[in-house]
N, C-alpha and C positions, 0 to 999 in steps of 0.2 A: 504494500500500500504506500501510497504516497502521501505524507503531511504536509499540509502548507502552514507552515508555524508563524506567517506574518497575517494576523486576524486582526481585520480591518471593524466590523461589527458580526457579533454572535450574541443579537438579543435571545434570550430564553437559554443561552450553552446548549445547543441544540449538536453544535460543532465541536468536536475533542482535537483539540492543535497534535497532540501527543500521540495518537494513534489515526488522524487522517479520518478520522470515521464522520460523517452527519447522520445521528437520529430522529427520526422524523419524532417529533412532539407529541402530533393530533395527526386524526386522519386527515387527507385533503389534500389539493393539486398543489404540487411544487413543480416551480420551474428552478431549476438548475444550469449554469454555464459553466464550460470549462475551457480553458487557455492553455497551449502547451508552447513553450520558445525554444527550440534547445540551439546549440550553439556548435558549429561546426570549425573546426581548425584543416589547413590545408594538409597536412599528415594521416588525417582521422575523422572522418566525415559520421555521422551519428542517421540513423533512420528508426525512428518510433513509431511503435502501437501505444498509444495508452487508451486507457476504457474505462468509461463511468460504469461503475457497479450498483445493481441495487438488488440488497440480498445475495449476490455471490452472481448474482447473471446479468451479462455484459447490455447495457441500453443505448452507448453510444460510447463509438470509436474514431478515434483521431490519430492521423498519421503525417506530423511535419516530418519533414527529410531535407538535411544538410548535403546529400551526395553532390561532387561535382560543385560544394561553395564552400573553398576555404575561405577561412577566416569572416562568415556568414551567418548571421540568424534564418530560422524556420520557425513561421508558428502555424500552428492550427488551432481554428476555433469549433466549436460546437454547443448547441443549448438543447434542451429535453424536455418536455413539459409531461411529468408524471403522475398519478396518483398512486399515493402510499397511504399505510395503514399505521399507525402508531406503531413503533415501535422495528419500524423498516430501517434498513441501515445501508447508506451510502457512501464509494469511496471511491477514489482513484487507484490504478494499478497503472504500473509499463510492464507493458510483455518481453522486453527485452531490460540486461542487468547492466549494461555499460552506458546509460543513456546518461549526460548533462542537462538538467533542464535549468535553464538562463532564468534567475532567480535574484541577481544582484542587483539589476533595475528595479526600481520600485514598477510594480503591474507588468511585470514581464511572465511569469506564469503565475495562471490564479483561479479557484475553483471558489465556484457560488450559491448559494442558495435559498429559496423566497418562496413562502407561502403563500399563494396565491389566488386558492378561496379552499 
């Protein structure tokens, strides 16, 4: 799983900085965004999967790719509009274990989430 430990607002601590996880509160539509950057070097070019989870099954997939751009940023974006039930559990994963994801810009990767009725 991946944490994003720079938590901009988390009214209700719905969001755990430490384990990457969001629990849904109540039942009801959440929309969700996620942002990936990662950062390629002319030596080592990086290519990701990463995937919103919800309860362990994948709801949407995102694939920036640095190939062929050294010394380059890649993002990808995606949003989700789902309904969960109390106590559903949401998180980021990368499918692959060598990935940088560009994190030292303030909003260069960033996972969200909002209740939305």
């Amino acid at each position: 799983m991946i944490s994003f430990n720079k938590i901009t607002t988390n009214l209700g601590g719905a969001y755990d900085g430490s384990s990457g996880t969001f629990t849904a509160p109540v039942n009801g539509v959440y929309v969700f965004s996620l942002t990936i950057r990662l950062y390629g070097l002319s030596s080592y070019t990086y290519q990701g999967t990463f995937q919103l989870m919800i309860n362990g099954a994948v709801q949407l997939s995102l694939y920036p790719d640095t190939h062929g751009k050294g010394s380059e940023f890649s993002s990808a974006s995606g949003t989700a509009v789902l309904t969960l039930e109390k106590g559903d559990t949401v998180h980021v994963v990368s499918k692959e274990t060598k990935n940088y994801i560009e994190g030292d810009m303030e909003y260069s990767s960033y996972f969200s989430g909002v209740l939305l009725k």
